[in-house]
DSSP file (Angstrom, degrees, kcal/mol; ACC not computed):
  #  RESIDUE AA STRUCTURE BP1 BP2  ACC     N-H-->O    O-->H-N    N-H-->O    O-->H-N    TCO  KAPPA ALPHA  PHI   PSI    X-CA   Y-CA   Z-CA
    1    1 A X              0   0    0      0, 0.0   112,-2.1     0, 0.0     2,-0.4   0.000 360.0 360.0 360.0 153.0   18.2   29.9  131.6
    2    2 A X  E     -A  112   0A   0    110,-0.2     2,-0.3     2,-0.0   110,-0.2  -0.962 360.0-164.3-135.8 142.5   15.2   29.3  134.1
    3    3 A X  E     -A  111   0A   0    108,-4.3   108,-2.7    -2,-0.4     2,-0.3  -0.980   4.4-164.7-128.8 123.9   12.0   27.1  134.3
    4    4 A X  E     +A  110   0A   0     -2,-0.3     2,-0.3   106,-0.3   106,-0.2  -0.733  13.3 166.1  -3.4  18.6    9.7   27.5  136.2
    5    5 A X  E     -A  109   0A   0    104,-1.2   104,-0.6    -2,-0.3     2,-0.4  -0.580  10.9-166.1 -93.2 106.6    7.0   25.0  136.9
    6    6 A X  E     -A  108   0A   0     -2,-0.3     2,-0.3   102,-0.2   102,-0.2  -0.973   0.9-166.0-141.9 154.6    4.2   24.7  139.8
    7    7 A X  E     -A  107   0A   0    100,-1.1   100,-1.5    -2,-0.4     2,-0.4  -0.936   9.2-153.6-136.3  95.9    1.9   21.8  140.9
    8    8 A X  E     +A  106   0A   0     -2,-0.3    98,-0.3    98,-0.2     2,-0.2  -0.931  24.4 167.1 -92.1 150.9   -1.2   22.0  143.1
    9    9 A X  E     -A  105   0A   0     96,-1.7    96,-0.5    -2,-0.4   131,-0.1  -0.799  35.8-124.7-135.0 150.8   -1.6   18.9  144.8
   10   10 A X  S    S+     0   0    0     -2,-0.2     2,-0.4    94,-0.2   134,-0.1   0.594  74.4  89.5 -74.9  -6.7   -4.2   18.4  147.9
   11   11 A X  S    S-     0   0    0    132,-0.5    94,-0.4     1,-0.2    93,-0.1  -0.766  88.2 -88.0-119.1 151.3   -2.2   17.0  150.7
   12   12 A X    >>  -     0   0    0     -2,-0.4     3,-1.3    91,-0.3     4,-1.1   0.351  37.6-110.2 -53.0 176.2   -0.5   19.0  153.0
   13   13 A X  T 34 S+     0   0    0      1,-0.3     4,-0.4     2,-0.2    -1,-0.1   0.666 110.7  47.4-104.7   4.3    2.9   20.0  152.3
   14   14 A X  T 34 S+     0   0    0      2,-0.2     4,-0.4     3,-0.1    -1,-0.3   0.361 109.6  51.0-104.8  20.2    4.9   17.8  155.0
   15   15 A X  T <4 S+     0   0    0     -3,-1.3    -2,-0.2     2,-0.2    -1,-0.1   0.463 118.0  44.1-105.9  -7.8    3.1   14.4  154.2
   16   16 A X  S  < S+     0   0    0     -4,-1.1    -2,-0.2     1,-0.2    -3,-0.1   0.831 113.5  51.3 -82.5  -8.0    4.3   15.7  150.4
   17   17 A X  S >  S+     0   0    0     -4,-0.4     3,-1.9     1,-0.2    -1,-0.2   0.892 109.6  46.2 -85.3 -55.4    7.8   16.6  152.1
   18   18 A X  T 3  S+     0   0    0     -4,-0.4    -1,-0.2     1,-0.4    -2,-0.2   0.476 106.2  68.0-110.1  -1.9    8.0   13.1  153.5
   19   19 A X  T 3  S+     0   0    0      1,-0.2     2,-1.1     4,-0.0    -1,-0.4   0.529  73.3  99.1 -97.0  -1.2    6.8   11.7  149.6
   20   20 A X    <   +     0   0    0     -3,-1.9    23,-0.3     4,-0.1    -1,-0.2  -0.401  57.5 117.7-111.5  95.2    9.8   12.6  148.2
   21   21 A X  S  > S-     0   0    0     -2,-1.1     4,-3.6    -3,-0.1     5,-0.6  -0.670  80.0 -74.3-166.7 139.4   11.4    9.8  148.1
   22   22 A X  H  > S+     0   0    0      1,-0.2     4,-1.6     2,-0.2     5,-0.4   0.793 126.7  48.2 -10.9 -66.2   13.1    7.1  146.0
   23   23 A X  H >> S+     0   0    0      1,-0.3     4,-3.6     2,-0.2     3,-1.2   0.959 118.1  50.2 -62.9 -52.3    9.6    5.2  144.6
   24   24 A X  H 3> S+     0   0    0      1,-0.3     4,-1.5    -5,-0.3    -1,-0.3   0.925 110.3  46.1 -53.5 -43.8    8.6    9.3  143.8
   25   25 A X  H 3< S+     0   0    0     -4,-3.6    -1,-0.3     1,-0.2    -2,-0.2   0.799 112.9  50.3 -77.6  -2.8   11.8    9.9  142.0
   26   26 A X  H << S+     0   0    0     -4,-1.6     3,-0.5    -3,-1.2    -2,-0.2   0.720 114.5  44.3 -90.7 -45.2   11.5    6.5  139.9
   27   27 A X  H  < S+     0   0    0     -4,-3.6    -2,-0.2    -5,-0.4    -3,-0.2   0.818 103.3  65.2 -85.2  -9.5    8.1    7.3  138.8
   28   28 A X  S  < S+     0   0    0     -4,-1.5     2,-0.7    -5,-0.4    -1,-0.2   0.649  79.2 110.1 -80.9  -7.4    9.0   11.0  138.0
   29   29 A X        -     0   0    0     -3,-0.5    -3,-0.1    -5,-0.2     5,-0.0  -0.181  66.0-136.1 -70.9 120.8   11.3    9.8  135.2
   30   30 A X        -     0   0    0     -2,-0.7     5,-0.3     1,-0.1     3,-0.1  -0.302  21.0-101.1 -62.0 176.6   10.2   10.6  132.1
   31   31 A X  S    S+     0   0    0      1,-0.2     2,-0.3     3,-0.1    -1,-0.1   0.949  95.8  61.4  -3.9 -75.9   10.2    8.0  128.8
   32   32 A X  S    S+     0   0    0      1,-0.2    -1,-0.2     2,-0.1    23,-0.1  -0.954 105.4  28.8-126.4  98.1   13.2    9.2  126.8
   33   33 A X  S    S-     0   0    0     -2,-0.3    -1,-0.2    -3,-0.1    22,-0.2   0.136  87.9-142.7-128.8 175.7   15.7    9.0  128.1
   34   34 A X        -     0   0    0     20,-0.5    20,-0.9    19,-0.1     2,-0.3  -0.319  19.8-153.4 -86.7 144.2   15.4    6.0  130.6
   35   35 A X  B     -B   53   0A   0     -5,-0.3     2,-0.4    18,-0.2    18,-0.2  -0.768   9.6-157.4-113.7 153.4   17.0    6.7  133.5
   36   36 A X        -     0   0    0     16,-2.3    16,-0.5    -2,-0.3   -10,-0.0  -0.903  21.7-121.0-144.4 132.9   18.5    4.3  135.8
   37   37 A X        +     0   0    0     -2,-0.4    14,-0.2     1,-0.1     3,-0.1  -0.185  30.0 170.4 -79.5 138.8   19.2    5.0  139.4
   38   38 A X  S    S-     0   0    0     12,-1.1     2,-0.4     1,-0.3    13,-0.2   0.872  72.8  -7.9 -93.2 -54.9   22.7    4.7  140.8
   39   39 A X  B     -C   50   0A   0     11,-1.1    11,-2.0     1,-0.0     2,-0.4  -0.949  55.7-173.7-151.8 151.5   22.5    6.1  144.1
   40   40 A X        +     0   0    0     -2,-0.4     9,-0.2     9,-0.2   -18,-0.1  -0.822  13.1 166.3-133.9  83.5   19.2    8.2  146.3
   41   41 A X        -     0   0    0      7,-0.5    -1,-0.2    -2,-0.4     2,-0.1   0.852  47.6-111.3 -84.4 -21.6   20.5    9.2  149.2
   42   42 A X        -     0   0    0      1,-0.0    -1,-0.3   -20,-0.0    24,-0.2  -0.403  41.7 -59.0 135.2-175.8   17.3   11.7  149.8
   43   43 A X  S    S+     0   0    0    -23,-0.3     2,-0.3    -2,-0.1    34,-0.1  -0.270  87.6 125.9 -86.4   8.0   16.6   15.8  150.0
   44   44 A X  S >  S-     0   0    0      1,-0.1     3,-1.6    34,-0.1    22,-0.2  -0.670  78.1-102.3 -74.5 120.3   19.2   16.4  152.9
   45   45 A X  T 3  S+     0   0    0     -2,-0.3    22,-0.2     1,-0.3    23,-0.1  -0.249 115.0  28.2 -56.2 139.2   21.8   18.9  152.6
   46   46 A X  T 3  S+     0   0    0     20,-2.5     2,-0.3     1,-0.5    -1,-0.3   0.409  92.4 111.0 104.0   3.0   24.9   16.4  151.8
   47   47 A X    <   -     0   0    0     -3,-1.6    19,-2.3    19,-0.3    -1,-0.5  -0.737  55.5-141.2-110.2 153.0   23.0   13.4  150.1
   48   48 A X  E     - D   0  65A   0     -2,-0.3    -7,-0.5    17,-0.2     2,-0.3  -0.999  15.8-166.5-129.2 151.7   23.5   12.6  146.6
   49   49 A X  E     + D   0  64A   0     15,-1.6    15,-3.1    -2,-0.3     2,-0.4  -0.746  18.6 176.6-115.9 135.9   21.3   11.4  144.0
   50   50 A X  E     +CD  39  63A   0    -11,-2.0   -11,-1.1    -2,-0.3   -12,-1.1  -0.978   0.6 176.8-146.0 167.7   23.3   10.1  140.8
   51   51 A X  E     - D   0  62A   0     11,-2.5    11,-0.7    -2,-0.4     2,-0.6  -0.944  28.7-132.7-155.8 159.5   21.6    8.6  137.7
   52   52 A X  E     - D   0  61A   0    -16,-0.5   -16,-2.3    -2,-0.2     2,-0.3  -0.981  23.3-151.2-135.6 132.3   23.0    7.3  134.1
   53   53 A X  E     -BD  35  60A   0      7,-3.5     7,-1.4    -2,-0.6     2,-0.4  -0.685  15.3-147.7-106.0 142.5   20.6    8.9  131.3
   54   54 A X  E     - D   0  59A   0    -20,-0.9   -20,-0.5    -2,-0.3     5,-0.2  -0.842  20.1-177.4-128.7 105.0   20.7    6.3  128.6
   55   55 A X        -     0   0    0      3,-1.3     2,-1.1    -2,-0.4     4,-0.1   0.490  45.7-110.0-114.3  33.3   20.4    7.6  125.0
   56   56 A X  S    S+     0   0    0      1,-0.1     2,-1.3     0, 0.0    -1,-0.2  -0.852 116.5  40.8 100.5 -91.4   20.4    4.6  122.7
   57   57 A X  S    S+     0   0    0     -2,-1.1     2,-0.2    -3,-0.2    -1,-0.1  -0.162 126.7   3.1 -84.5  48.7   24.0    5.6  121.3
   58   58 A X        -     0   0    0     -2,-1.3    -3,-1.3     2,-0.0     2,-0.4  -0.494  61.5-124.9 160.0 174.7   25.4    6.6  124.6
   59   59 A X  E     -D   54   0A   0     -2,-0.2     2,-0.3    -5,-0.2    -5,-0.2  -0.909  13.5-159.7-124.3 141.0   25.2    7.0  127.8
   60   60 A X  E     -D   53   0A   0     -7,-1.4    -7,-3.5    -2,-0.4     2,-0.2  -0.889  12.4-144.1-119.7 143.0   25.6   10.0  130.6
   61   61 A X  E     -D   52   0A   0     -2,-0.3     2,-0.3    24,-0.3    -9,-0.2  -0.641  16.5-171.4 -97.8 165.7   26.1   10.0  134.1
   62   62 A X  E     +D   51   0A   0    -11,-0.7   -11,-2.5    -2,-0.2     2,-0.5  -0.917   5.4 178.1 179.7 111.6   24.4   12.7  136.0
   63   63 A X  E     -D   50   0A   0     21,-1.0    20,-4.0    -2,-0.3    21,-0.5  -0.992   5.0-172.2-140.6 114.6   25.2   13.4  139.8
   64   64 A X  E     -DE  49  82A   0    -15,-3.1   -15,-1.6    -2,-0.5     2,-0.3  -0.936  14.0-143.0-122.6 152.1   23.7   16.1  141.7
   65   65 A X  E     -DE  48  81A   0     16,-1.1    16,-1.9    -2,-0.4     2,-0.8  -0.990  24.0-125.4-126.9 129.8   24.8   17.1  145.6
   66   66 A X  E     - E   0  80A   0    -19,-2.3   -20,-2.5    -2,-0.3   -19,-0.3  -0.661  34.0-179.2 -60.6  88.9   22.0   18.1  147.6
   67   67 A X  E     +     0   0A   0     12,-1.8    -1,-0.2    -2,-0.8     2,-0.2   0.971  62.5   1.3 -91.1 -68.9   23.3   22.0  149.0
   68   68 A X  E     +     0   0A   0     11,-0.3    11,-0.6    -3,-0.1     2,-0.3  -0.613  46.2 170.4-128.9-157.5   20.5   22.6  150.9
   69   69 A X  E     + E   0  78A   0      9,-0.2     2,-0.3    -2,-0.2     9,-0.3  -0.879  13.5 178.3-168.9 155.7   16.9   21.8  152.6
   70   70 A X  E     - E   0  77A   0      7,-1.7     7,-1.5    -2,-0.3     2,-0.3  -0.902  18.4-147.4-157.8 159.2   15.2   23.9  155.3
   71   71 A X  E     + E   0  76A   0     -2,-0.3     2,-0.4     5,-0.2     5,-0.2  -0.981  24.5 174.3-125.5 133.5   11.5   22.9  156.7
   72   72 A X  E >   - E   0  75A   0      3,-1.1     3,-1.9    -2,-0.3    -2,-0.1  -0.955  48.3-100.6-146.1 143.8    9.5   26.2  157.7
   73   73 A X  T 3  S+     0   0    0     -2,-0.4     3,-0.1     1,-0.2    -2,-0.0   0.638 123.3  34.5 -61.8   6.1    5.7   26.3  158.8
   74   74 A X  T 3  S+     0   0    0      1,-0.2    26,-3.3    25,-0.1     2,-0.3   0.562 123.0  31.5-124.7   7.0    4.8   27.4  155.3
   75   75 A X  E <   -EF  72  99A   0     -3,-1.9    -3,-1.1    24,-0.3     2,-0.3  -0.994  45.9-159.5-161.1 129.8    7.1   25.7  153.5
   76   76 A X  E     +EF  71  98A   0     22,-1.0    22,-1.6    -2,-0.3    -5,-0.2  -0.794  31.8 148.3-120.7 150.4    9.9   22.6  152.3
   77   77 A X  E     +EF  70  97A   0     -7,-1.5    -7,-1.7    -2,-0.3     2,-0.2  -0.842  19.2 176.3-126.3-171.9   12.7   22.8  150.0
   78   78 A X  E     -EF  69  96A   0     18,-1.5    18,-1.3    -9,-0.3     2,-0.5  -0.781  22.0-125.6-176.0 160.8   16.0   21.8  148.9
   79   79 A X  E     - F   0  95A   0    -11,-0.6   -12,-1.8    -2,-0.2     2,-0.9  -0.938   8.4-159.3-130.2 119.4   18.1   22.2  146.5
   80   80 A X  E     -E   66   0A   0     14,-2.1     2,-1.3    -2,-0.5   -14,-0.2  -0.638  11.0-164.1-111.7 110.6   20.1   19.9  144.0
   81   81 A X  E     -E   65   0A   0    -16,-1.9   -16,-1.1    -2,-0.9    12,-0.2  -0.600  21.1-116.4 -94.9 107.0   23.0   21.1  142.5
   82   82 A X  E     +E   64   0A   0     -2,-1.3   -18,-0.2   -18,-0.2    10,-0.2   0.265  42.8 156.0 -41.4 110.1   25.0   19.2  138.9
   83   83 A X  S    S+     0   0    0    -20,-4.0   -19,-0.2     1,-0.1    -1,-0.1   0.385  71.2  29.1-142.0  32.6   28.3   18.0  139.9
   84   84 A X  S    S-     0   0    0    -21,-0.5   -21,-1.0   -23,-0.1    -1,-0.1  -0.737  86.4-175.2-156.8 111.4   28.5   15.8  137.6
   85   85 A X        -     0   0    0    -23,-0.2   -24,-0.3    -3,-0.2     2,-0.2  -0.353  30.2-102.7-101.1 176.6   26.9   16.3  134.5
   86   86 A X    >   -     0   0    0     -2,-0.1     3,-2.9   -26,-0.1   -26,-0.1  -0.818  50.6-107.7 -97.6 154.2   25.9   15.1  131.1
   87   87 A X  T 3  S+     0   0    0      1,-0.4    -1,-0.1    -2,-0.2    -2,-0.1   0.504 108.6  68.4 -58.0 -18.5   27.9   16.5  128.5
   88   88 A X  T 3  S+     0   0    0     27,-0.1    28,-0.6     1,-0.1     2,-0.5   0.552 102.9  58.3 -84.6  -7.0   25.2   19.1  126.9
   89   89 A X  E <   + G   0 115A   0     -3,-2.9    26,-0.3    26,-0.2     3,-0.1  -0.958  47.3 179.2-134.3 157.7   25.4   21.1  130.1
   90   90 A X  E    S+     0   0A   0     24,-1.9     2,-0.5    -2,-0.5    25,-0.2   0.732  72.3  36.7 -98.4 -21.1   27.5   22.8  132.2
   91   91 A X  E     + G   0 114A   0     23,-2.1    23,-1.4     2,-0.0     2,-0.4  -0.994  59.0 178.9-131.8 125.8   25.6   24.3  135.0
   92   92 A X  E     + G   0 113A   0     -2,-0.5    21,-0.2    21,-0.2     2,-0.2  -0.993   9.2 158.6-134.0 139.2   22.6   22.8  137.0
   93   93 A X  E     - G   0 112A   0     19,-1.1    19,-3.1    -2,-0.4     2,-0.4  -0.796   9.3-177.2-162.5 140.5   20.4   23.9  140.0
   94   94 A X  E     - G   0 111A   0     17,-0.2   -14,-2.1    -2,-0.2     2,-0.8  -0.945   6.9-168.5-144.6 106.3   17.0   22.8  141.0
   95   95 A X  E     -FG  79 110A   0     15,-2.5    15,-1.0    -2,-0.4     2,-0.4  -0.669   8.0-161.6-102.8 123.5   15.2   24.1  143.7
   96   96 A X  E     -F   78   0A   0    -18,-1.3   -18,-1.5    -2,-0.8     2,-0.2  -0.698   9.3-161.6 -99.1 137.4   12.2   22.1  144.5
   97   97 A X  E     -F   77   0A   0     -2,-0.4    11,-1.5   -20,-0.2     2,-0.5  -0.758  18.0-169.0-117.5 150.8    9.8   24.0  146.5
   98   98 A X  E     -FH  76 107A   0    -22,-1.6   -22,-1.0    -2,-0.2     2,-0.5  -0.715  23.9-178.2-143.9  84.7    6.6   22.3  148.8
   99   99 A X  E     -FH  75 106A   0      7,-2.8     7,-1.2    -2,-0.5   -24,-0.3  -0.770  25.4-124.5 -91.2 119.8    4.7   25.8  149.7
  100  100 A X        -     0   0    0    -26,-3.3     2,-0.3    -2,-0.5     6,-0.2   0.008  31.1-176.2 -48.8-173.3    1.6   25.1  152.0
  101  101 A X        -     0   0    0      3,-0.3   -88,-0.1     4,-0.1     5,-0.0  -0.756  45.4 -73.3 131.5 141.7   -1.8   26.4  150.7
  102  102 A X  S    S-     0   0    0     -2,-0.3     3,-0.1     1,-0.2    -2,-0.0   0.754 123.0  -2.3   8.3-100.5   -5.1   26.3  152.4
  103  103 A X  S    S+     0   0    0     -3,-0.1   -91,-0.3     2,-0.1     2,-0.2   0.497 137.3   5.3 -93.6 -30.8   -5.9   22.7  152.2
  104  104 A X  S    S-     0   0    0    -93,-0.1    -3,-0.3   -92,-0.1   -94,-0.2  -0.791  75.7 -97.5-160.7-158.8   -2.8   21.4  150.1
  105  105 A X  E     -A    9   0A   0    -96,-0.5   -96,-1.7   -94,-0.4     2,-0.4  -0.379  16.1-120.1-146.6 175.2    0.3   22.4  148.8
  106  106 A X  E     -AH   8  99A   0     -7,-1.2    -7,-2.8   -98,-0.3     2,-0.5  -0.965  17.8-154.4-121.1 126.8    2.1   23.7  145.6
  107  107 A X  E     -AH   7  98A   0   -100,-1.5  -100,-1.1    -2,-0.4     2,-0.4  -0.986  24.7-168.2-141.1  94.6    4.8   21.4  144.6
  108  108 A X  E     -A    6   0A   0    -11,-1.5  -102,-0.2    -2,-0.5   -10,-0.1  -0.451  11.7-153.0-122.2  80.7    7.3   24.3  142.4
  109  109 A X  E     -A    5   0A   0   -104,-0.6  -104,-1.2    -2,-0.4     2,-0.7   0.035  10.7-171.9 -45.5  98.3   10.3   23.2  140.2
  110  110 A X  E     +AG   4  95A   0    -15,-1.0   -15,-2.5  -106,-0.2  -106,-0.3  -0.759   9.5 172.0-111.9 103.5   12.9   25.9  139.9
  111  111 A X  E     +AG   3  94A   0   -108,-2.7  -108,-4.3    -2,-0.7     2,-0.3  -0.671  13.1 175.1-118.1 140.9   15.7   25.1  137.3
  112  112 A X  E     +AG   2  93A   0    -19,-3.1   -19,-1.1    -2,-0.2     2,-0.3  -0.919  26.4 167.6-142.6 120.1   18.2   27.6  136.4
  113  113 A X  E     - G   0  92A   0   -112,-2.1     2,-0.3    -2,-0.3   -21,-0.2  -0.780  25.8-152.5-138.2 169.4   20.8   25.6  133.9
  114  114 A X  E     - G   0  91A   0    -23,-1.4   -23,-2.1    -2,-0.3   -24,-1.9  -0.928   2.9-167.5-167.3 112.4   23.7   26.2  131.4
  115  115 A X  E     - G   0  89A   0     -2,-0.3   -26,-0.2   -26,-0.3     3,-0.1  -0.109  45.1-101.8 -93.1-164.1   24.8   24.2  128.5
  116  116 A X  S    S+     0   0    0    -28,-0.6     2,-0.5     1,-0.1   -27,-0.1   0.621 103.2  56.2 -99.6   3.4   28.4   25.4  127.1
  117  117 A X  S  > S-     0   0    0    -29,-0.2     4,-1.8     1,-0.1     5,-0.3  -0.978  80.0-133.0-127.9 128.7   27.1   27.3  124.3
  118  118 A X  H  > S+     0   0    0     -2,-0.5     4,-2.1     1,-0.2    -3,-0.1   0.955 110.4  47.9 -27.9 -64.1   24.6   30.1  124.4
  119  119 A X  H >4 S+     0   0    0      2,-0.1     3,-2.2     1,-0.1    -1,-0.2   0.972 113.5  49.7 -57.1 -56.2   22.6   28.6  121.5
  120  120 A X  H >> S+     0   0    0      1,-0.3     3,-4.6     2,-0.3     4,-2.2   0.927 102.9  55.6 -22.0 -92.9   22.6   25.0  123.2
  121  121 A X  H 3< S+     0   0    0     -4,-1.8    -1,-0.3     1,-0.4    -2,-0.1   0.749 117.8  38.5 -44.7 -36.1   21.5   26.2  126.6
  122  122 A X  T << S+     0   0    0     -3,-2.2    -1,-0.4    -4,-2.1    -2,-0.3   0.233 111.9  54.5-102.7  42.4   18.2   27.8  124.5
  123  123 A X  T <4 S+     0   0    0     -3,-4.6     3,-0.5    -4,-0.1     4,-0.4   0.634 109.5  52.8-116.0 -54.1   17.7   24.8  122.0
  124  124 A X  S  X S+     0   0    0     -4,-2.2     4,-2.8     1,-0.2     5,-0.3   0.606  85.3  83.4 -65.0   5.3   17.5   22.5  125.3
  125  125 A X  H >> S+     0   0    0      1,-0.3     4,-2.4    -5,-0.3     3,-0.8   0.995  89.6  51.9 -95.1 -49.8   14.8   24.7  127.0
  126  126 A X  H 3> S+     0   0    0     -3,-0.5     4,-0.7     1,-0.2    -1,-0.3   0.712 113.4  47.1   4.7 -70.5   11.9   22.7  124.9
  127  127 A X  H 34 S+     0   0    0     -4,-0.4    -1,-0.2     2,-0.2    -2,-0.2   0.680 110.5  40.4 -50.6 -63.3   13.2   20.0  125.9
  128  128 A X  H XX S+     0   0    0     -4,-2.8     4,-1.5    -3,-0.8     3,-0.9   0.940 114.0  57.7 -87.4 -32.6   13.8   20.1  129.7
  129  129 A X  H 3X S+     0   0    0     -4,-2.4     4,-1.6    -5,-0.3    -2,-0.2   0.812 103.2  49.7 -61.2 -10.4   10.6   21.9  130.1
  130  130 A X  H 3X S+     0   0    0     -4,-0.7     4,-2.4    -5,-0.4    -1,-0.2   0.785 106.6  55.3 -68.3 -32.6    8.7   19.3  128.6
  131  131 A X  H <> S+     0   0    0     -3,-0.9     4,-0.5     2,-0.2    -2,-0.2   0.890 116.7  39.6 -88.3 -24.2   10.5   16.6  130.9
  132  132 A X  H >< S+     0   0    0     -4,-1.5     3,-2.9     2,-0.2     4,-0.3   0.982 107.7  58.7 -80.9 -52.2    9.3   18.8  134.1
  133  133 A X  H >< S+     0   0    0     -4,-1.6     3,-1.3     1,-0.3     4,-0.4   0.840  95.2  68.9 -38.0 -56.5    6.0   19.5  132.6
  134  134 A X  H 3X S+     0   0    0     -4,-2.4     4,-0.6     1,-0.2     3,-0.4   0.805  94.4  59.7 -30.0 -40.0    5.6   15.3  132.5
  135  135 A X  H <X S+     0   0    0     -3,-2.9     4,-3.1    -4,-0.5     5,-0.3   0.744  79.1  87.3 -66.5 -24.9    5.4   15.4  136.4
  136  136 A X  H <> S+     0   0    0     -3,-1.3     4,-1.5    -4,-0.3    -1,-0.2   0.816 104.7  25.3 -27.0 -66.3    2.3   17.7  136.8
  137  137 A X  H  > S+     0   0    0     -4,-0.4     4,-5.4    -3,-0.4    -1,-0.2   0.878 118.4  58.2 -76.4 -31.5   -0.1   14.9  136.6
  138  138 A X  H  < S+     0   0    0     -4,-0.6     4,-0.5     1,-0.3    -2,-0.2   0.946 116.6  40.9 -61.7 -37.0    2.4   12.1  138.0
  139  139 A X  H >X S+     0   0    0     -4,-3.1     4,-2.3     1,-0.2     3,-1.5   0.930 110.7  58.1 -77.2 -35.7    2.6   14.7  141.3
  140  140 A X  H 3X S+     0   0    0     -4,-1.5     4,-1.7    -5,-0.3    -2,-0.2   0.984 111.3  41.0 -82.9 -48.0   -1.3   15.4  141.1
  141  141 A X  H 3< S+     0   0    0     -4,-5.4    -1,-0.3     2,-0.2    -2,-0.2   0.698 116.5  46.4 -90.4   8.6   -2.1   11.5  141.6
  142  142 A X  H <4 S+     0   0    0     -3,-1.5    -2,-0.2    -4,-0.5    -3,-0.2   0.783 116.2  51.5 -90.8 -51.9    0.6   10.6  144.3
  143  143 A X  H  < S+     0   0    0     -4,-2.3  -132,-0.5    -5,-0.2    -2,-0.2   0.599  83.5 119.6 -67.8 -16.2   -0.5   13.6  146.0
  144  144 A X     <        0   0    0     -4,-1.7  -135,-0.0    -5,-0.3    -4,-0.0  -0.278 360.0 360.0 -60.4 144.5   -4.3   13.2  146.3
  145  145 A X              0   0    0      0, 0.0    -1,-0.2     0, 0.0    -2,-0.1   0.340 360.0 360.0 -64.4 360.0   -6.4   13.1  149.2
């Protein structure tokens, strides 16, 4: 399954490259469920980012390894890929893209994920698109001029 999600922000897209960053991923965390960070090594192919998702009667670990990143005059990404996951899915990758524009940038969340059942994988899409859809505003007021 894929989501889809894109951002305009005003500031250009390598001072937004160079915001993404621990304090950005800590405030990007949504409510429910509260996450708490284990280790942020940054957006560099080889770093990993791991987290423990806490969901009142248990708890998931959640380790993604950073595959790749490239910097381009029009353009940022990288890509984080589930290699350790929480139990409701099997498959994650999310490539977050930081596209120039004019004056400022498009900030574009591309998840393509996989629970272990067919139904599962579309019952969660509610779900996780709502938890990217939470960053829209959180990115629009780090990112402003």
């Amino acid at each position: 399954m894929k989501i889809n999600i894109e951002t305009e922000v005003q500031q250009d897209y390598l001072k937004v490259k160079d915001g993404f960053n621990q304090s950005l991923f800590s405030k990007l965390s949504p409510p429910f469920p509260p996450v708490k960070l284990l280790r942020f090594d940054g957006s560099k192919k080889g770093d990993l980012v791991s987290l423990k998702l806490n969901f009142i009667f248990f708890k998931q670990k959640w380790t993604s390894n950073i595959t790749e990143d490239k910097t381009t005059d029009r353009e940022f990404y990288f890509v984080d890929k589930g290699v350790e996951l929480p139990f409701f899915l099997k498959e994650w990758q999310h490539k977050h893209r930081i596209i120039k524009t004019g004056e400022g940038s498009i900030i574009r969340d591309e998840i393509t994920y996989k629970s272990r059942f067919s139904l599962m994988t579309l019952m969660l899409y509610p779900a996780l698109y709502l938890q990217f859809l939470y960053r829209k505003p959180i990115y629009k007021k780090i990112f402003k001029v």
